[in-house]
ROFI-301049 format. One record per residue (C-alpha): chain; x, y, z; residue in three letters. Coordinates in nm, 4 decimals. Layout:
BEGIN
   chain          X          Y          Z   res
       A          X          Y          Z   ALA
...
% end
This chain:
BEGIN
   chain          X          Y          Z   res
       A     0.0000     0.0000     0.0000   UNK
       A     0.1176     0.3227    -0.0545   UNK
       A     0.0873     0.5490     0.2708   UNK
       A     0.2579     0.8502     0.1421   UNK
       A     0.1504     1.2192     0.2907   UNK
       A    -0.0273     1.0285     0.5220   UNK
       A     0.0028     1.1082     0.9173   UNK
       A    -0.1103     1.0513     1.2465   UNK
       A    -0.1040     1.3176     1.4916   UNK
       A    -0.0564     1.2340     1.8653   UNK
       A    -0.3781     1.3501     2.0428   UNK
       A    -0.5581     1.4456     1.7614   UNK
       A    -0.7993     1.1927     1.5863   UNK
       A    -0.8146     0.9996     1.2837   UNK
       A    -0.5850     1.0829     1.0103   UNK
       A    -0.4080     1.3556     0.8089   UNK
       A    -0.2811     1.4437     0.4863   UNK
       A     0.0501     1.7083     0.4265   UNK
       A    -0.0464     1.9785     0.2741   UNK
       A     0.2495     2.2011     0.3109   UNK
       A     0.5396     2.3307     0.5245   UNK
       A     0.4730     2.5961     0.7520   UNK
       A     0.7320     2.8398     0.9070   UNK
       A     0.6992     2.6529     1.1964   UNK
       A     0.4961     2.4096     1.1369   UNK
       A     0.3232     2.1899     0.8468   UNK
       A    -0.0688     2.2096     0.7239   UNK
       A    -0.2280     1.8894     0.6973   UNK
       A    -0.6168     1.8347     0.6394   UNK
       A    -0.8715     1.5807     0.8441   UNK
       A    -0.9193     1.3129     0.5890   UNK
       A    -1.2478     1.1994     0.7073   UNK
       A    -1.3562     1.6068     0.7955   UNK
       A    -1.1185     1.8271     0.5319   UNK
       A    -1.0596     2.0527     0.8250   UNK
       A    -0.7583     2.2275     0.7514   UNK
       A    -0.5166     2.3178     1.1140   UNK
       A    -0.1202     2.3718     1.1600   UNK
       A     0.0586     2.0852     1.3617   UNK
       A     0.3603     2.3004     1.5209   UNK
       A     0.7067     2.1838     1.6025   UNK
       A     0.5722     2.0144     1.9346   UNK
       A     0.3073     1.7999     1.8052   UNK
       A     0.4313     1.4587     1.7599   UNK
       A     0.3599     1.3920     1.3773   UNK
       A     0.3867     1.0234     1.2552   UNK
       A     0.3829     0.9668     0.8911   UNK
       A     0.2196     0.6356     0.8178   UNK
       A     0.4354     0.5417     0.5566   UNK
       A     0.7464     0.5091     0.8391   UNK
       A     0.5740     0.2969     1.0806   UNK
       A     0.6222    -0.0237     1.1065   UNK
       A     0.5375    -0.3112     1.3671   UNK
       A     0.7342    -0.5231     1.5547   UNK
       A     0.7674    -0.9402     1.4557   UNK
       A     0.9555    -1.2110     1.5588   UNK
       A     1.2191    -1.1168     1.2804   UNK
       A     1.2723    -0.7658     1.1116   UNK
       A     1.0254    -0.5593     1.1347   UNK
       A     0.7064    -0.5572     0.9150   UNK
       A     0.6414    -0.1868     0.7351   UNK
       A     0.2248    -0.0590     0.7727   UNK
       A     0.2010    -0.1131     0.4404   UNK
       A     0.2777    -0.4179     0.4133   UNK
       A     0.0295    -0.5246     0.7088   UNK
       A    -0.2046    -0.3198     0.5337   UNK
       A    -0.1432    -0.5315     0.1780   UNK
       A    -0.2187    -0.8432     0.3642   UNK
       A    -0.5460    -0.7260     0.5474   UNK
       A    -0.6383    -0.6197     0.2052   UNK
       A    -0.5578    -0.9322     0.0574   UNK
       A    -0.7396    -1.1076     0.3164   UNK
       A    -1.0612    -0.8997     0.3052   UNK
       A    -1.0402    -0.8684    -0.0477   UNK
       A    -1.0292    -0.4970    -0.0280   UNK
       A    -1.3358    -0.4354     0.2135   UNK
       A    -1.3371    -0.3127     0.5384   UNK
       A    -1.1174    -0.5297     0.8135   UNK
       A    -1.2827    -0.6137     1.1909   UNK
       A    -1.4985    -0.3164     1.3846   UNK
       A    -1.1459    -0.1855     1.5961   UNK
       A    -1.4103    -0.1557     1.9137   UNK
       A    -1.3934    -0.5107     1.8986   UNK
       A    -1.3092    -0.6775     2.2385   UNK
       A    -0.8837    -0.7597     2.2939   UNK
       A    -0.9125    -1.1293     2.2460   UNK
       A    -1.1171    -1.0918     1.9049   UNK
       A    -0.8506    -0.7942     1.7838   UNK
       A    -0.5543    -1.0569     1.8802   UNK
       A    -0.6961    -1.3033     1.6981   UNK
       A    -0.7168    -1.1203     1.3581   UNK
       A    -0.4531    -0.9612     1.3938   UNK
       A    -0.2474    -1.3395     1.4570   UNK
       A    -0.4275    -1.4192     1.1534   UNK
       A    -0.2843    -1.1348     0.9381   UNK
       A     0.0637    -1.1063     1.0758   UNK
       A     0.0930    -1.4347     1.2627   UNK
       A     0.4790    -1.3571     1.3042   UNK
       A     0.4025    -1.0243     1.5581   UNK
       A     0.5707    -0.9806     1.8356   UNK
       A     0.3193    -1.0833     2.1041   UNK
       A     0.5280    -0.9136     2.4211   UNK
       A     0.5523    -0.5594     2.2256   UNK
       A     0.2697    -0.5080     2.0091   UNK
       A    -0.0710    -0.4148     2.2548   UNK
       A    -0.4077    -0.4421     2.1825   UNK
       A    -0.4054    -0.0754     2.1789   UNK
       A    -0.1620    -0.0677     1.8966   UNK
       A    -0.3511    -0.3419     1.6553   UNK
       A    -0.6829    -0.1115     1.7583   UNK
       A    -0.5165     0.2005     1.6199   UNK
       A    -0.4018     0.0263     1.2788   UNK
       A    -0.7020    -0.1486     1.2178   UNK
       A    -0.8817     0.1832     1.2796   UNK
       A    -0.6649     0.3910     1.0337   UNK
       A    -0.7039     0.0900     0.7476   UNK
       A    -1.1015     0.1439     0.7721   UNK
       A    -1.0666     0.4679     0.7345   UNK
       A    -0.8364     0.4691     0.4731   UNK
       A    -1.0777     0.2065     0.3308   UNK
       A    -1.3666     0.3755     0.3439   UNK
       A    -1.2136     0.6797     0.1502   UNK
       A    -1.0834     0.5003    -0.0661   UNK
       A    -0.7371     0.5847    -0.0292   UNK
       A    -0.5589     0.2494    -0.0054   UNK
       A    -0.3617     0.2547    -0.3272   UNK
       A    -0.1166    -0.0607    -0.4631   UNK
       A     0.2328    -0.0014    -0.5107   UNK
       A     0.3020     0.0219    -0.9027   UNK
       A     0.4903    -0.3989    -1.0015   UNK
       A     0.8209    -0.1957    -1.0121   UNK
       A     0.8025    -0.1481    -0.6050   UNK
       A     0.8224     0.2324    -0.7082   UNK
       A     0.6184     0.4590    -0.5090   UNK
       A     0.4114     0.7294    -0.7290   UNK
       A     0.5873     1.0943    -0.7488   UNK
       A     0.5175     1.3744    -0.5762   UNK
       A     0.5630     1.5904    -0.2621   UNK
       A     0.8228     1.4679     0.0329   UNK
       A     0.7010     1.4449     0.4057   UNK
       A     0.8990     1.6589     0.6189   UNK
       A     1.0546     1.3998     0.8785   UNK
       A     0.8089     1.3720     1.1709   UNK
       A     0.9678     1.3571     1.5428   UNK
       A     0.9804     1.0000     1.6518   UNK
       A     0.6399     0.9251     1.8074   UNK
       A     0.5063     0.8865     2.1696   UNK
       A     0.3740     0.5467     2.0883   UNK
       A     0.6626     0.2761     2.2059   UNK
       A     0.4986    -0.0185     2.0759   UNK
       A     0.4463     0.0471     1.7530   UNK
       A     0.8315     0.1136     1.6211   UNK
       A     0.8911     0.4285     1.3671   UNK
       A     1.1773     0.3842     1.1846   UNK
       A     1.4369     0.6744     1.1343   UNK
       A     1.5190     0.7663     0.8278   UNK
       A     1.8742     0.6483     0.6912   UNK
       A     1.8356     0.3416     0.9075   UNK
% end
């Protein structure tokens, strides 16, 4: 899937899109709302497409958990995220059976599963093109590392 000028902002819910660099700060947009607002320096910005959840091996990028849930829903909506634990562990096993039980919370495979229906239901989950090549366009600015210490951003140049 291709998450790009996608983000999450700590506090704040549901998702955003970039819409430009700010002084600072950078616009994004509500996805589900098209509110415009500025996230300042001190708002801890995630970009989806650097997230990436922890397994028993290397880690496993969003979109790539995101290409299997869509394989295995066949592009509809995954599980209700308000779910109860057990039932969100269980899909979740199902999807990425390989996740790393100790480090990855219910409250984590809540939040992902949340942002996929969204994403879902706006249509915005888009295939990488066969060459692995992302689609051109604007760069996110990098986002400070997030609050969230289960699911693992990577840093760039890593």
């Amino acid at each position: 899937m291709v998450l790009k000028d996608i983000l999450a902002i700590s506090g704040e819910g549901g998702l955003f899109r970039f819409i430009a660099q700010g002084k600072n700060s950078i616009i994004v947009e509500h996805l589900e709302t098209g509110k415009r607002l500025a996230a300042h320096g001190t708002a801890k910005v995630s970009a989806l497409d650097d997230i990436s959840i922890f397994t028993d091996g290397e880690d496993m990028q969003l979109s790539d958990v995101y290409d299997r849930i869509w394989e295995k829903e066949s592009g509809q909506p995954a599980i209700d995220h308000k779910v109860s634990g057990d039932e969100l562990k269980d899909y979740f096993a199902g999807i990425v059976p390989e996740y790393d039980r100790d480090r990855v919370y219910v409250s984590d495979i809540k939040k992902l599963i949340s942002w996929y229906n969204i994403l879902q239901k706006l249509n915005l989950l888009t295939q990488e093109e066969e060459s692995g090549a992302a689609p051109e366009g604007e760069e996110v600015p990098s986002a400070p590392e997030s609050d969230q210490n289960h699911i693992k951003e990577e840093e760039s140049g890593a």
